[in-house]
PDB file of N, CA, C and O in Angstrom:
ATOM      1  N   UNK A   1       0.849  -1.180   0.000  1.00  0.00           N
ATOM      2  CA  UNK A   1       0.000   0.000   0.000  1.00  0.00           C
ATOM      3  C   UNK A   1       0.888   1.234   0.000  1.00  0.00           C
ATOM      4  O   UNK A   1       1.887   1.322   0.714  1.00  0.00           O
ATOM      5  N   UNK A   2       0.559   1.994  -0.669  1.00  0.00           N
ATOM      6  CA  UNK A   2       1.551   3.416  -0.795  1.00  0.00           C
ATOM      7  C   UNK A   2       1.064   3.991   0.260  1.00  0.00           C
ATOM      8  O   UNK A   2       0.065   3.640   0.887  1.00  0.00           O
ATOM      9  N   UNK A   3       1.916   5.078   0.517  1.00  0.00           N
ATOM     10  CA  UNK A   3       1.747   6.316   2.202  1.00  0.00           C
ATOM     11  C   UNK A   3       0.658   6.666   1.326  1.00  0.00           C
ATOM     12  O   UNK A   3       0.480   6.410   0.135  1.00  0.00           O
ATOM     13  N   UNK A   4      -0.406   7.649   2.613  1.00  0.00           N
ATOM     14  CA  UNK A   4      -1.505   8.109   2.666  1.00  0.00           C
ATOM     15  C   UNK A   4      -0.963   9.231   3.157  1.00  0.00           C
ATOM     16  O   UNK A   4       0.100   9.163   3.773  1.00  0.00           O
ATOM     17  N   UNK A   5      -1.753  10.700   2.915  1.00  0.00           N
ATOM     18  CA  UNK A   5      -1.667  11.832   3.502  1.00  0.00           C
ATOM     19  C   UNK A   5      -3.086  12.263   4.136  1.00  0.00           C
ATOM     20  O   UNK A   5      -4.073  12.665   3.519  1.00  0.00           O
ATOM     21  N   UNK A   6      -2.931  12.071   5.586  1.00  0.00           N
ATOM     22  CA  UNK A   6      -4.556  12.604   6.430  1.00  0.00           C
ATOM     23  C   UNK A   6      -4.758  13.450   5.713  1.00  0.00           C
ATOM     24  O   UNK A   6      -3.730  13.902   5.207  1.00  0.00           O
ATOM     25  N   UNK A   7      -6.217  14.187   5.226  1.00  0.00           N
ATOM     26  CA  UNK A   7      -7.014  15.153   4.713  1.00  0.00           C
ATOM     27  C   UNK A   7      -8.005  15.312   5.965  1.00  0.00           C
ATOM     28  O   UNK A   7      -8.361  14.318   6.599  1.00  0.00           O
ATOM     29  N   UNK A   8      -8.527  16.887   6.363  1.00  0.00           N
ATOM     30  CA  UNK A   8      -9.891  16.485   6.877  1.00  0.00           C
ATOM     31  C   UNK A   8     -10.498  17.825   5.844  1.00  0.00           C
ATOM     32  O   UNK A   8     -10.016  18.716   5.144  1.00  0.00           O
ATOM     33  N   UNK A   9     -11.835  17.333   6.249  1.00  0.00           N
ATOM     34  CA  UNK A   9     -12.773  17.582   5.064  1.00  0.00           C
ATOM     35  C   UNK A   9     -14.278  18.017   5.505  1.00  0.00           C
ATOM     36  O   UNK A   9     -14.835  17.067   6.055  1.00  0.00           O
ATOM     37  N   UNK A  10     -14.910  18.911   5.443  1.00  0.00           N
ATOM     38  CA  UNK A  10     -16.464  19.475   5.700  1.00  0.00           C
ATOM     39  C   UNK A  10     -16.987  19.332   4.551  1.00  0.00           C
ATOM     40  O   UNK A  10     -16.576  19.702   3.451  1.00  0.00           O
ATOM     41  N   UNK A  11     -18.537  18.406   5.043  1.00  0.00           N
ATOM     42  CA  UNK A  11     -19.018  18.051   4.033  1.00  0.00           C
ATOM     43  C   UNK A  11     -20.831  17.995   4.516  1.00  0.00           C
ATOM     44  O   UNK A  11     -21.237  17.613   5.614  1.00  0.00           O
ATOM     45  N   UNK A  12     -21.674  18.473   3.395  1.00  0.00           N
ATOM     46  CA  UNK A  12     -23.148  19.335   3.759  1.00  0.00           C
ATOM     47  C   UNK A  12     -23.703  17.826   4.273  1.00  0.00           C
ATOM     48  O   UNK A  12     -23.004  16.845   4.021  1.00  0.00           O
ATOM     49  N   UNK A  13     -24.843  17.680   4.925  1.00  0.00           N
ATOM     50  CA  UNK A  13     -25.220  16.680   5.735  1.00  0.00           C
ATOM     51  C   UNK A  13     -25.703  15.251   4.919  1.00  0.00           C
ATOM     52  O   UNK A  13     -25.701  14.048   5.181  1.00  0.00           O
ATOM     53  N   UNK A  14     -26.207  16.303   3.522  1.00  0.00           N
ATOM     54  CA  UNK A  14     -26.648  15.088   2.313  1.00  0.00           C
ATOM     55  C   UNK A  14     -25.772  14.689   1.440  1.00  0.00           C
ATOM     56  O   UNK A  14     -26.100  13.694   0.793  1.00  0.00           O
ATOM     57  N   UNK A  15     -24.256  15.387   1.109  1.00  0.00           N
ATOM     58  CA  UNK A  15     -23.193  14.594   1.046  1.00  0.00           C
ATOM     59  C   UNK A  15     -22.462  13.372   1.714  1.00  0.00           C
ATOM     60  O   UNK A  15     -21.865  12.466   1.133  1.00  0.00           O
ATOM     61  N   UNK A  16     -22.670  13.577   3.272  1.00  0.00           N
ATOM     62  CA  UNK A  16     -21.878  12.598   4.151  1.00  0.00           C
ATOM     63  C   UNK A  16     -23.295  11.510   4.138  1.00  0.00           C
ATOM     64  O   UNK A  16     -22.934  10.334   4.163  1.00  0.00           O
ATOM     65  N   UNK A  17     -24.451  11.651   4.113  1.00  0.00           N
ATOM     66  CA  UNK A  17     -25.434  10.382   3.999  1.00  0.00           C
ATOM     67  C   UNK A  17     -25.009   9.766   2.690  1.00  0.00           C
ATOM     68  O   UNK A  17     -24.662   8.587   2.757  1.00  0.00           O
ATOM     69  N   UNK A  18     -24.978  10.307   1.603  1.00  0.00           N
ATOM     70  CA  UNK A  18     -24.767   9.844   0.176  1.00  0.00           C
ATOM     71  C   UNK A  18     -23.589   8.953   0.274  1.00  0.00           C
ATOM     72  O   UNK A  18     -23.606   7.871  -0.314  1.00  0.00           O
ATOM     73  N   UNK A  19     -22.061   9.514   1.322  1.00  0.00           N
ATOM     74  CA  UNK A  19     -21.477   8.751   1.063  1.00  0.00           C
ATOM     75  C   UNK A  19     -21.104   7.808   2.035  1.00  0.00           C
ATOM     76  O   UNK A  19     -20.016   7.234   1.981  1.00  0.00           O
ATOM     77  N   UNK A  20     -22.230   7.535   3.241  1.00  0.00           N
ATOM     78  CA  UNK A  20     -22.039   6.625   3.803  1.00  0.00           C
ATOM     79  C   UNK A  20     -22.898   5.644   3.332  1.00  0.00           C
ATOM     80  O   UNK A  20     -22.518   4.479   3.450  1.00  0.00           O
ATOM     81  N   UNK A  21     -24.183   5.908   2.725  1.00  0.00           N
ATOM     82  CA  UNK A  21     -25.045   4.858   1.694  1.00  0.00           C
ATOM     83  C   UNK A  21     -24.113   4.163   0.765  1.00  0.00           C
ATOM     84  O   UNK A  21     -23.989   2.939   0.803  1.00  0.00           O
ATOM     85  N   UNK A  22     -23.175   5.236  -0.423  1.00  0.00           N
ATOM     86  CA  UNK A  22     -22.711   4.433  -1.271  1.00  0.00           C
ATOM     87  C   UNK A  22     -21.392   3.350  -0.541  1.00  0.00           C
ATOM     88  O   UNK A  22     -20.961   2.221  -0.780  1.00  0.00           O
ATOM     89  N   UNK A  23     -21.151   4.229   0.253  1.00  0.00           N
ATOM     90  CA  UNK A  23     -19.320   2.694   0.702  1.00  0.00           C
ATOM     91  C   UNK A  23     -20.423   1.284   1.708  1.00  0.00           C
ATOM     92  O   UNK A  23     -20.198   0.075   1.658  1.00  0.00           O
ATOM     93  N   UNK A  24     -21.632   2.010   2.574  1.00  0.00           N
ATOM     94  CA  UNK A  24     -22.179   0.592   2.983  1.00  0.00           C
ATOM     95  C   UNK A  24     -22.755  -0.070   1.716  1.00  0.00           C
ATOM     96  O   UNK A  24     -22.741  -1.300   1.770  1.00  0.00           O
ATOM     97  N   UNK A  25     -23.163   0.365   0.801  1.00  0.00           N
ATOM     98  CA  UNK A  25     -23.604  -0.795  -0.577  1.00  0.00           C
ATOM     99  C   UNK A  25     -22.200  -1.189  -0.998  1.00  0.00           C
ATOM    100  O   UNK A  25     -21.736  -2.271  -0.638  1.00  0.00           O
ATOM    101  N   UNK A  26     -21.796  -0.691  -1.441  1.00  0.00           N
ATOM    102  CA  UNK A  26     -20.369  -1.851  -1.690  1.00  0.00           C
ATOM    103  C   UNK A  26     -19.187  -2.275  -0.797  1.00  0.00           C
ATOM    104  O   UNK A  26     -18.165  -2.831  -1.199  1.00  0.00           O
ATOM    105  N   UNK A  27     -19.523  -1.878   0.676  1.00  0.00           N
ATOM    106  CA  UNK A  27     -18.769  -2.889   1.296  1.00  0.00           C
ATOM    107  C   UNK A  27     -17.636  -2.031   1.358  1.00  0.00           C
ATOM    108  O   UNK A  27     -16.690  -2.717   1.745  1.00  0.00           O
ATOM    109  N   UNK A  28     -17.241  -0.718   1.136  1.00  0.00           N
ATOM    110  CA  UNK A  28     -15.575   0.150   1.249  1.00  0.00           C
ATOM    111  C   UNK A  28     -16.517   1.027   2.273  1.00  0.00           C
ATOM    112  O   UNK A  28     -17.681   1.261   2.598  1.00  0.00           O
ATOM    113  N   UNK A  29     -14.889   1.395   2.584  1.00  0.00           N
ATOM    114  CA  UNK A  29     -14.774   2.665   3.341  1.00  0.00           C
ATOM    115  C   UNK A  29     -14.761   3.811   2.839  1.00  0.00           C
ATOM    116  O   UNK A  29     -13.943   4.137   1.979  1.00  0.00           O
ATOM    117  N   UNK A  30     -16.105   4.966   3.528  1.00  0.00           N
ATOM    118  CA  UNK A  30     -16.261   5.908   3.421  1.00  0.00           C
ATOM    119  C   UNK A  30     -14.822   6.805   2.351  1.00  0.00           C
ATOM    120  O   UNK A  30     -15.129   7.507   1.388  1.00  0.00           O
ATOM    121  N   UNK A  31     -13.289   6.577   2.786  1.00  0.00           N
ATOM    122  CA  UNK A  31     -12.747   7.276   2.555  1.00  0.00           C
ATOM    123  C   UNK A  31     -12.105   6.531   0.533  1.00  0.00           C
ATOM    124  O   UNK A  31     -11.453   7.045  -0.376  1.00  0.00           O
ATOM    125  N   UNK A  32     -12.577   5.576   0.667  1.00  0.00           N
ATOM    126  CA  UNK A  32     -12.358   4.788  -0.597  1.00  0.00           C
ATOM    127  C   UNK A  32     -13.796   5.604  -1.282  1.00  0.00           C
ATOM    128  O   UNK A  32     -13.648   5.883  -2.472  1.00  0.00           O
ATOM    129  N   UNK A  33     -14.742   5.888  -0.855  1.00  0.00           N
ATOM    130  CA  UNK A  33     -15.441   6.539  -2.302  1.00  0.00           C
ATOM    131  C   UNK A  33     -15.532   8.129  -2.490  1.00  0.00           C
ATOM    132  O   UNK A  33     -16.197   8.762  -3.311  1.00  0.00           O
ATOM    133  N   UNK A  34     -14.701   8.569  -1.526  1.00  0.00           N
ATOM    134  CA  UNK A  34     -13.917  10.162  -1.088  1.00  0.00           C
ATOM    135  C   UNK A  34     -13.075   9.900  -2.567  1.00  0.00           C
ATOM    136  O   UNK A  34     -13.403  10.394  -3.646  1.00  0.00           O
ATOM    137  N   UNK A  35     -11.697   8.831  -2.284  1.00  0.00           N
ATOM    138  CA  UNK A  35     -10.202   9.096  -3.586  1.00  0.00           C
ATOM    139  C   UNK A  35     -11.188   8.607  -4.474  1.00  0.00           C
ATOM    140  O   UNK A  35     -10.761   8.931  -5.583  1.00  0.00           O
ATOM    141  N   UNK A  36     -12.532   7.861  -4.664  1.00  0.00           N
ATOM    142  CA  UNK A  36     -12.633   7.412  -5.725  1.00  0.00           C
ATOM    143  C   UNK A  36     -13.652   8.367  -6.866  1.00  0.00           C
ATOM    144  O   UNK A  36     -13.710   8.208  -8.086  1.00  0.00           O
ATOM    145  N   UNK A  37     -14.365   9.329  -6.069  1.00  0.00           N
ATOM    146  CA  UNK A  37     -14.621  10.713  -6.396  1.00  0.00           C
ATOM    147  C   UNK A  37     -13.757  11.781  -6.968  1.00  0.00           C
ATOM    148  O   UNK A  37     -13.907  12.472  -7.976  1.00  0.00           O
ATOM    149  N   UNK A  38     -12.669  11.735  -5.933  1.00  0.00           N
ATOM    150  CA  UNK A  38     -11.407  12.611  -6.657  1.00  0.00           C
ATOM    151  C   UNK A  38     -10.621  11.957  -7.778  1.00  0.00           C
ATOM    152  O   UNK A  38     -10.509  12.571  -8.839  1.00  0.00           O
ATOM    153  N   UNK A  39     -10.187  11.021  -7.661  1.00  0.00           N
ATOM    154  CA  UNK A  39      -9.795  10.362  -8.935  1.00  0.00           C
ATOM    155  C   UNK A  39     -10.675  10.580  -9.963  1.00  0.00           C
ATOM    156  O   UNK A  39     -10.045  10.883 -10.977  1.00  0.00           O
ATOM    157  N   UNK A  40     -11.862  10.557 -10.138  1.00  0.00           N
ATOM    158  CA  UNK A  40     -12.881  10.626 -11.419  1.00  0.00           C
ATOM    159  C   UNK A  40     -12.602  12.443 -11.796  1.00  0.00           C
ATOM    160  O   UNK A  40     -12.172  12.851 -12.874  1.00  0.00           O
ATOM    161  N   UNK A  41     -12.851  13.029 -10.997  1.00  0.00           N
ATOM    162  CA  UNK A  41     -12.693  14.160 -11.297  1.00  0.00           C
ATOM    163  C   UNK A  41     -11.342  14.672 -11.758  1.00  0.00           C
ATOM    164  O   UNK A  41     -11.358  15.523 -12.647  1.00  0.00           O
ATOM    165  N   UNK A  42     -10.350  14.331 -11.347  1.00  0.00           N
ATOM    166  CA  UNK A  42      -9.049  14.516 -11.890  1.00  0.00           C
ATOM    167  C   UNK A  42      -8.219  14.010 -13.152  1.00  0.00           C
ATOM    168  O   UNK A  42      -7.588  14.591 -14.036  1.00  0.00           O
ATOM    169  N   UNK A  43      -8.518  12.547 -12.824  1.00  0.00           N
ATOM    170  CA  UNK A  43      -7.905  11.855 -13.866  1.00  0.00           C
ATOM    171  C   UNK A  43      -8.862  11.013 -15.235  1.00  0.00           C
ATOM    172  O   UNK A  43      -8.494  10.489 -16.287  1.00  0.00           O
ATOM    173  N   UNK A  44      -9.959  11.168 -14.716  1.00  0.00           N
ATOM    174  CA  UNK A  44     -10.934  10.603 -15.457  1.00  0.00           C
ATOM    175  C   UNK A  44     -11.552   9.214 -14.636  1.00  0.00           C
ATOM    176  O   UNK A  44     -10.975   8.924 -13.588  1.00  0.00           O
ATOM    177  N   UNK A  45     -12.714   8.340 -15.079  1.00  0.00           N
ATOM    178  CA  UNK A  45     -13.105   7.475 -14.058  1.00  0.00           C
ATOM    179  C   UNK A  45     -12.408   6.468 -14.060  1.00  0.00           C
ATOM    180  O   UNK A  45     -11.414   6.283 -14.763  1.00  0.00           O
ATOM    181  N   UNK A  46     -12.925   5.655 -13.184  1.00  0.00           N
ATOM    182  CA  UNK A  46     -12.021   4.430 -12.566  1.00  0.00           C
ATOM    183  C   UNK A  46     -12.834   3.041 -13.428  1.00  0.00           C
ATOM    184  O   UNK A  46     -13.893   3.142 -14.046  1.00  0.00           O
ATOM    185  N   UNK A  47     -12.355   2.300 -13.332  1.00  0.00           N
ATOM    186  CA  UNK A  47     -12.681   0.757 -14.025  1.00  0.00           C
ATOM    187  C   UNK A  47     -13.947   0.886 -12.596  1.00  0.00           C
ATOM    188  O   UNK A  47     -13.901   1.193 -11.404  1.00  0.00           O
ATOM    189  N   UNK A  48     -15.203   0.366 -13.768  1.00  0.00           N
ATOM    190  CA  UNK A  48     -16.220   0.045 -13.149  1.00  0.00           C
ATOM    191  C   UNK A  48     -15.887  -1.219 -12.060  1.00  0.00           C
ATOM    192  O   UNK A  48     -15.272  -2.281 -12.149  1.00  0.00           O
ATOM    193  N   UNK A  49     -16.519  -0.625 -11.147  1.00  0.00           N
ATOM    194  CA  UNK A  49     -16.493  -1.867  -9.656  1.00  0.00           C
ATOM    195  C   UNK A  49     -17.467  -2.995  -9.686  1.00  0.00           C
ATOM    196  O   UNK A  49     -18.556  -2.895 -10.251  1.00  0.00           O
ATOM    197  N   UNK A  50     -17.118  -3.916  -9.158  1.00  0.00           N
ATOM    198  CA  UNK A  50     -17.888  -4.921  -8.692  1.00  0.00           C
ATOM    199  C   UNK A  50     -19.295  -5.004  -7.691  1.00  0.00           C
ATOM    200  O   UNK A  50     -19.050  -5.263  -6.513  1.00  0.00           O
ATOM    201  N   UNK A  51     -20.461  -4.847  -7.984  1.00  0.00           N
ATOM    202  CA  UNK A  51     -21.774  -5.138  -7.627  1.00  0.00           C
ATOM    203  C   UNK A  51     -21.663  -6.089  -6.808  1.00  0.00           C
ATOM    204  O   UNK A  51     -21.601  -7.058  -7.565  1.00  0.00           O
ATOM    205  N   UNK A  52     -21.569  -6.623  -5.387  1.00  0.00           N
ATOM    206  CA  UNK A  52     -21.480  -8.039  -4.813  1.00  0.00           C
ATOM    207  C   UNK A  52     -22.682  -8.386  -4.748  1.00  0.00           C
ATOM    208  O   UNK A  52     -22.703  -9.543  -4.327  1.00  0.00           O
ATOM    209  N   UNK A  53     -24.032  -7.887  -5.001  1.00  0.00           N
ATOM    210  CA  UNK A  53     -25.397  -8.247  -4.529  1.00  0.00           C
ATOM    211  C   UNK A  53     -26.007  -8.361  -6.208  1.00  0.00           C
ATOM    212  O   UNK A  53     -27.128  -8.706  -6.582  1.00  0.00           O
ATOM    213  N   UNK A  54     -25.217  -8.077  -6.743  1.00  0.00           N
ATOM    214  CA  UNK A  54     -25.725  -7.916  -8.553  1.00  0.00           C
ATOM    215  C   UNK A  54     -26.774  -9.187  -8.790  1.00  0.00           C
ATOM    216  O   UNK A  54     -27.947  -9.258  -9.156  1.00  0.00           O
ATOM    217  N   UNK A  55     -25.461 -10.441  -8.279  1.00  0.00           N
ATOM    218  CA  UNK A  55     -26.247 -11.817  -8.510  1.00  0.00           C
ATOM    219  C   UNK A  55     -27.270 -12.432  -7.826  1.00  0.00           C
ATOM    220  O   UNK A  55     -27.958 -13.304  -8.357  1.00  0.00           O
ATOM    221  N   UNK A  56     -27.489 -11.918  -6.283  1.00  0.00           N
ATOM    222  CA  UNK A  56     -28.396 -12.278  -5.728  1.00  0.00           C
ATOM    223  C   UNK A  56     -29.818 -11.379  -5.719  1.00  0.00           C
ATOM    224  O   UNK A  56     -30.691 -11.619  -4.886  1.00  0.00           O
ATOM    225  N   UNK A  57     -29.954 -10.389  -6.661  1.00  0.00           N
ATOM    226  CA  UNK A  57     -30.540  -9.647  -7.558  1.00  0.00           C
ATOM    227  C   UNK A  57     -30.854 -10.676  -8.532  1.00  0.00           C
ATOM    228  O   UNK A  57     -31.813 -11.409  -8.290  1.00  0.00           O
ATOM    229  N   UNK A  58     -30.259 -10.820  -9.484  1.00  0.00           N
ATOM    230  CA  UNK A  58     -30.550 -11.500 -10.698  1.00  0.00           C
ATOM    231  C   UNK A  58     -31.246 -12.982 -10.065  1.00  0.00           C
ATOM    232  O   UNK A  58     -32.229 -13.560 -10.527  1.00  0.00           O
ATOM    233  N   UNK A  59     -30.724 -13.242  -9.312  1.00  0.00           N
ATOM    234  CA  UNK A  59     -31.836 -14.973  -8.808  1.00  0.00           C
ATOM    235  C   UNK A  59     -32.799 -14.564  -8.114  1.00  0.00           C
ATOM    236  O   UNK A  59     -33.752 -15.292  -8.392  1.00  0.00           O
ATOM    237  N   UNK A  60     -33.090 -13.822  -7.375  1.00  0.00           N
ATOM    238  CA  UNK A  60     -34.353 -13.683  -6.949  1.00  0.00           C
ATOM    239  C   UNK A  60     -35.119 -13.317  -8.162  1.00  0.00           C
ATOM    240  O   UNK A  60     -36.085 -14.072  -8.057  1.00  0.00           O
ATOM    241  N   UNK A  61     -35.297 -12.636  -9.246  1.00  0.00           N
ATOM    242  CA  UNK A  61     -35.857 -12.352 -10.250  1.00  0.00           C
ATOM    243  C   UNK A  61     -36.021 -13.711 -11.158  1.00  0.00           C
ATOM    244  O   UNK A  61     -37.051 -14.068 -11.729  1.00  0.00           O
ATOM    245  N   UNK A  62     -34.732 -14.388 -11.150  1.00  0.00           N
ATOM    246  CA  UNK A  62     -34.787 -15.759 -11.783  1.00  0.00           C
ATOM    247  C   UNK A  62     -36.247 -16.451 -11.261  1.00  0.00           C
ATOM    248  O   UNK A  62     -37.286 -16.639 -11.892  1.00  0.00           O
ATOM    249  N   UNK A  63     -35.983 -16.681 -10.184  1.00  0.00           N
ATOM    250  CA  UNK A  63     -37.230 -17.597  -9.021  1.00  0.00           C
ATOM    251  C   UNK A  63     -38.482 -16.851  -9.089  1.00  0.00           C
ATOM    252  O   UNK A  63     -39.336 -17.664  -9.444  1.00  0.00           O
ATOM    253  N   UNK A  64     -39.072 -15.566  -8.903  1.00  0.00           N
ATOM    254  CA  UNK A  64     -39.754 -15.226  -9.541  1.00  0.00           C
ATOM    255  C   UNK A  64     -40.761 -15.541 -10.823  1.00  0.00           C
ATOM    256  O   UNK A  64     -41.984 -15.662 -10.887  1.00  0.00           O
ATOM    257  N   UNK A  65     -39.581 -15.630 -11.932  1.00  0.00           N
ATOM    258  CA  UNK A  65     -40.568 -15.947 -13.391  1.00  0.00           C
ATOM    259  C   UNK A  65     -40.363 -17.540 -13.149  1.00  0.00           C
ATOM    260  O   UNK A  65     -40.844 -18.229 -14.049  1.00  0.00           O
ATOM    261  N   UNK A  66     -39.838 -18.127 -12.268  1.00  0.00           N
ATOM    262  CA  UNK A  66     -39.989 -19.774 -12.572  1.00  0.00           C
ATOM    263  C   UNK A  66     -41.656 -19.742 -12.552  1.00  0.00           C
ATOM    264  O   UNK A  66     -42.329 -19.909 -13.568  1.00  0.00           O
ATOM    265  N   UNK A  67     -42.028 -19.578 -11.657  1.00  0.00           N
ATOM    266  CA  UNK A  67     -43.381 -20.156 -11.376  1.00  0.00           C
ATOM    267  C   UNK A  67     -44.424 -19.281 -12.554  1.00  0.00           C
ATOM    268  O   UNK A  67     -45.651 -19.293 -12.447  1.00  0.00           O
ATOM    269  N   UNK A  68     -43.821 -18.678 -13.465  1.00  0.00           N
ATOM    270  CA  UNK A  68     -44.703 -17.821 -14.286  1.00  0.00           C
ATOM    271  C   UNK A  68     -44.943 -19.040 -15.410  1.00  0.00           C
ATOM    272  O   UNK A  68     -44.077 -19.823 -15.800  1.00  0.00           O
ATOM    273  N   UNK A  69     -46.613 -18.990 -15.908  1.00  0.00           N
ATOM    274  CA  UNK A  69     -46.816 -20.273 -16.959  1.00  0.00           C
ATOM    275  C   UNK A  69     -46.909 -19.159 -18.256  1.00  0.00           C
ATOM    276  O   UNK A  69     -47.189 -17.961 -18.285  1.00  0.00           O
ATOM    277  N   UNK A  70     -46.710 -19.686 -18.818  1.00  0.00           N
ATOM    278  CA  UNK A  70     -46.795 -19.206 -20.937  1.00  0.00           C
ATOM    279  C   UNK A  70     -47.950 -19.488 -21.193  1.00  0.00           C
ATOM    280  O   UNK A  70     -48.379 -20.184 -20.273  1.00  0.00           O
ATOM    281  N   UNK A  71     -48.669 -19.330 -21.926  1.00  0.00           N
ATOM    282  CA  UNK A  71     -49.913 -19.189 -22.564  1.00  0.00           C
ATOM    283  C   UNK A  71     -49.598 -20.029 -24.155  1.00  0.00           C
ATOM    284  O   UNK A  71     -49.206 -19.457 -25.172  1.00  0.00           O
ATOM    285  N   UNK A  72     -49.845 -21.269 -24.039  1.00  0.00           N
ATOM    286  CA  UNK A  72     -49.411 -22.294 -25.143  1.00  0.00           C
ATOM    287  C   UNK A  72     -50.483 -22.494 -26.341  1.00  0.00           C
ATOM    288  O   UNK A  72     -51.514 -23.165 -26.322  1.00  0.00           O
ATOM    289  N   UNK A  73     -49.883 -21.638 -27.489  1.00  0.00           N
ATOM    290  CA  UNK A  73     -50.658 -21.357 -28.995  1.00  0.00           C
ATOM    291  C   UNK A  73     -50.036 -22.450 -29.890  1.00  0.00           C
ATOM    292  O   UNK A  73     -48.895 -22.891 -30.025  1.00  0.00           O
ATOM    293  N   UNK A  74     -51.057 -22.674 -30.365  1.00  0.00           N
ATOM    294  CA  UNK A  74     -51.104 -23.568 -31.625  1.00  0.00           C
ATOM    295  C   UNK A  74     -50.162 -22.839 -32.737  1.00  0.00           C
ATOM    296  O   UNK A  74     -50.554 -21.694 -32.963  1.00  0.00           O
ATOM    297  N   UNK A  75     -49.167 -23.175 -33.385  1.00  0.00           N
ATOM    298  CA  UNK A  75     -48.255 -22.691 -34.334  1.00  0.00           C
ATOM    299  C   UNK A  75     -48.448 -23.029 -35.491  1.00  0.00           C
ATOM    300  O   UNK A  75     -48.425 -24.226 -35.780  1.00  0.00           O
ATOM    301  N   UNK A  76     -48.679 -22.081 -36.417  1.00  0.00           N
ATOM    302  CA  UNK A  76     -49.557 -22.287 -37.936  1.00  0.00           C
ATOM    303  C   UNK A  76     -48.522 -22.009 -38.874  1.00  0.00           C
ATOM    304  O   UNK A  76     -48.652 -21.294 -39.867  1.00  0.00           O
ATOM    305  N   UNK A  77     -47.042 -22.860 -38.363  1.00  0.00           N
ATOM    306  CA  UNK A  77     -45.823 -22.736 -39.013  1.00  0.00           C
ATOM    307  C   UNK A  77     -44.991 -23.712 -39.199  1.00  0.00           C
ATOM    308  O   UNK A  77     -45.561 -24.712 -38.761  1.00  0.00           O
ATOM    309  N   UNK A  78     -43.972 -23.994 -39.598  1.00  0.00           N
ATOM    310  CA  UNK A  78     -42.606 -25.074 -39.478  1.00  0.00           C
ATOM    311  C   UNK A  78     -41.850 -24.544 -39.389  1.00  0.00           C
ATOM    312  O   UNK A  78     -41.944 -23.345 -39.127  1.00  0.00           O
ATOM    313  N   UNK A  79     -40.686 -25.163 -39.563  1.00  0.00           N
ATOM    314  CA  UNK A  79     -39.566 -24.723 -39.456  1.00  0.00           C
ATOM    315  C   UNK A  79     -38.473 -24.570 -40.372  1.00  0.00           C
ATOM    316  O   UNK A  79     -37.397 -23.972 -40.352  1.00  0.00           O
ATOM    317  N   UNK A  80     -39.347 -25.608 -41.519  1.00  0.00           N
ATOM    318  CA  UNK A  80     -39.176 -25.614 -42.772  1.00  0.00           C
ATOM    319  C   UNK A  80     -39.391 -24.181 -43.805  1.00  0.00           C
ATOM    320  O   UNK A  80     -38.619 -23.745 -44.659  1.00  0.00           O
ATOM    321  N   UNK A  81     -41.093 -23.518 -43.253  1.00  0.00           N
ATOM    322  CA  UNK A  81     -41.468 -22.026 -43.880  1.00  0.00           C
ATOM    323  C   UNK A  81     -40.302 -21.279 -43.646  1.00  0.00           C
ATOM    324  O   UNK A  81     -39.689 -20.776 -44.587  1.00  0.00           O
ATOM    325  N   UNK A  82     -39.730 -21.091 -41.810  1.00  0.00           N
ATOM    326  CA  UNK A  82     -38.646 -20.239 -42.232  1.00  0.00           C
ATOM    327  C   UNK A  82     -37.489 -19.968 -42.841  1.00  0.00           C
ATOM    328  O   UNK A  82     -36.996 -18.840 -42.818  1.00  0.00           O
ATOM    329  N   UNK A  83     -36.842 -21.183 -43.563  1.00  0.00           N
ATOM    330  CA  UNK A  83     -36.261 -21.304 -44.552  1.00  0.00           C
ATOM    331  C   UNK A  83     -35.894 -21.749 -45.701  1.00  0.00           C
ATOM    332  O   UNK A  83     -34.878 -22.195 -46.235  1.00  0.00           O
ATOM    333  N   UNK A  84     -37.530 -21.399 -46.084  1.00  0.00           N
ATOM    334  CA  UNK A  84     -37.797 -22.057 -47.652  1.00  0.00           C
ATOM    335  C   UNK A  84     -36.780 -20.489 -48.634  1.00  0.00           C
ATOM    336  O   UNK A  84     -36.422 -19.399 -48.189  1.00  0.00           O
ATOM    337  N   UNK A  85     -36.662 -20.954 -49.700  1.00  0.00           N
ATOM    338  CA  UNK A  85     -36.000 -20.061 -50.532  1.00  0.00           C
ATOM    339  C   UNK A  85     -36.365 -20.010 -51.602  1.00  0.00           C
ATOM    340  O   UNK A  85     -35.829 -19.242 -52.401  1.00  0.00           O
TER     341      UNK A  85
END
């Protein structure tokens, strides 16, 4: 890890909620989405981060449509029509 230089910092009341919401959703410290703010602004942004809840998002939605039924139509086609020539 490279040296760190303490900063302190005043910040309006809906800034410091914003950024204690965003480091508790991904699991960093408050002061990791502080450099990771300044870095964007300085140098341009950072390689998109990792979502840890992304996937347990995506399966609950999975489980969800399991139990969803289709509505099963008679098909007035082959498979042959779609590539007759």
């Amino acid at each position: 890890m490279s040296s760190r230089i303490r900063k302190q910092i005043y910040l309006d009341r809906s800034q410091d909620s914003q950024i204690r919401k965003k480091a508790k959703s991904r699991g960093v410290s408050q002061a990791e989405i502080i450099r990771e703010a300044l870095a964007s602004r300085t140098t341009g942004p950072l390689p998109a981060q990792k979502d840890p809840l992304a996937w347990e998002r995506e399966m609950a939605r999975i489980r969800s449509r399991i139990g969803i039924k289709t509505k099963k139509t008679a098909r007035h086609w082959t498979r042959d029509d779609l590539h007759e020539r």
